[in-house]
C-alpha positions in Angstrom: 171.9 199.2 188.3 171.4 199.0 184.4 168.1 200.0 183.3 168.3 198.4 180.0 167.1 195.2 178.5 169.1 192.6 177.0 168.1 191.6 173.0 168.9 188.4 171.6 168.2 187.0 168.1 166.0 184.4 170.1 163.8 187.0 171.9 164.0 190.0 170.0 160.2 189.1 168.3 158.6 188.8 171.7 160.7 191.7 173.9 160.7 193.8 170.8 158.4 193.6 167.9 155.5 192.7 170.0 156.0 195.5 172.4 153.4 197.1 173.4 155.6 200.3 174.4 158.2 202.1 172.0 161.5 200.0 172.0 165.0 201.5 171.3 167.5 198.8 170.4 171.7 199.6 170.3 173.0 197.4 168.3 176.9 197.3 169.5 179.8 194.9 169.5 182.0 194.6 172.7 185.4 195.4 170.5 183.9 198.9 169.2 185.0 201.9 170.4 182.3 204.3 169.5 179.9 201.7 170.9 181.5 201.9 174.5 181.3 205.5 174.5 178.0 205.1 173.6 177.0 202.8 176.9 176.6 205.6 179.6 174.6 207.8 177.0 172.5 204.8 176.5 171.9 204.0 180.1 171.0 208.0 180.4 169.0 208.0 177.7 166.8 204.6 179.4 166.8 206.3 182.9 165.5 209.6 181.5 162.5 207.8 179.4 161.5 204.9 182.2 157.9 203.9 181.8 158.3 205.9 177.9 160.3 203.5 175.6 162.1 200.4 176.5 165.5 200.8 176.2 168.2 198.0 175.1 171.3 196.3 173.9 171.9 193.5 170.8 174.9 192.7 170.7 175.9 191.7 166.9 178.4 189.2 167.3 176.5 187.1 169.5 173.3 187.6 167.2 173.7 187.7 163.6 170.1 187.1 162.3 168.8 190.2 163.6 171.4 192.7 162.6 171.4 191.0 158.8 167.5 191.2 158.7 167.7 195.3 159.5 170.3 195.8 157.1 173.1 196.6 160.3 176.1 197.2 158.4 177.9 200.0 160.7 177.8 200.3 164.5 176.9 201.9 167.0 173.2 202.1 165.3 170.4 202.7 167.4 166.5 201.6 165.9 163.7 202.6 167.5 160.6 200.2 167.0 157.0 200.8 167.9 154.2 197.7 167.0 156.9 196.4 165.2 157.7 198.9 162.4 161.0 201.2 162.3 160.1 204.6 163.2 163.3 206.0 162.9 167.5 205.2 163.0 170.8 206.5 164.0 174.1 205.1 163.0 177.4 206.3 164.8 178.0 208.0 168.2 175.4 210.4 169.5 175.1 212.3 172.2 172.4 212.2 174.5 170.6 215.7 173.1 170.8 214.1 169.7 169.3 211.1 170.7 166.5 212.5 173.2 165.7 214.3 169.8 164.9 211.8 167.9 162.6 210.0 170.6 160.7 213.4 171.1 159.9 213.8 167.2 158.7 210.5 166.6 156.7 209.9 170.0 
């Protein structure tokens, strides 16, 4: 069972930027390649930090208004929120370590 939480231009203020816990959002698009190679890291990633961050998916074709208001121009990108400010971002595919990284140094 997926462990991640499903972003959407209409709920991404409430489930996101008002989040009282860290929140790391994939923005991906169903036709990308990189992004589906990214999924199972993704869902490893959200198993391995339960109860740490809340991990999640937006998907940018469905939702526009986010992706243009964070400046999304490539995907896979992967921002990490906490209280509602940007703590850090990755664009392309990256694996697990690389990712896990990037949580530990900024939490």
């Amino acid at each position: 069972m997926s462990t991640e939480k499903v972003f959407t231009d209409a709920n991404f203020s409430t489930d996101v930027l008002s989040s009282k816990e860290p929140v790391l959002v994939d923005f991906w698009a169903e036709w990308c390649g990189p992004c589906r190679m990214l999924a199972p890291v993704i869902e490893r990633i959200s198993q391995a930090n339960q109860g740490k961050v809340v991990v999640g998916k937006l998907n940018v074709d469905e939702n526009r208004e986010i992706p243009q208001k964070y400046g999304i121009q490539g995907i896979p990108t992967m921002i990490l929120f906490k209280e509602g400010e940007v703590l850090t971002q990755l664009v392309g595919f990256q694996s697990q370590e690389n990712i896990q990284k990037a949580l530990d140094e900024v939490l």
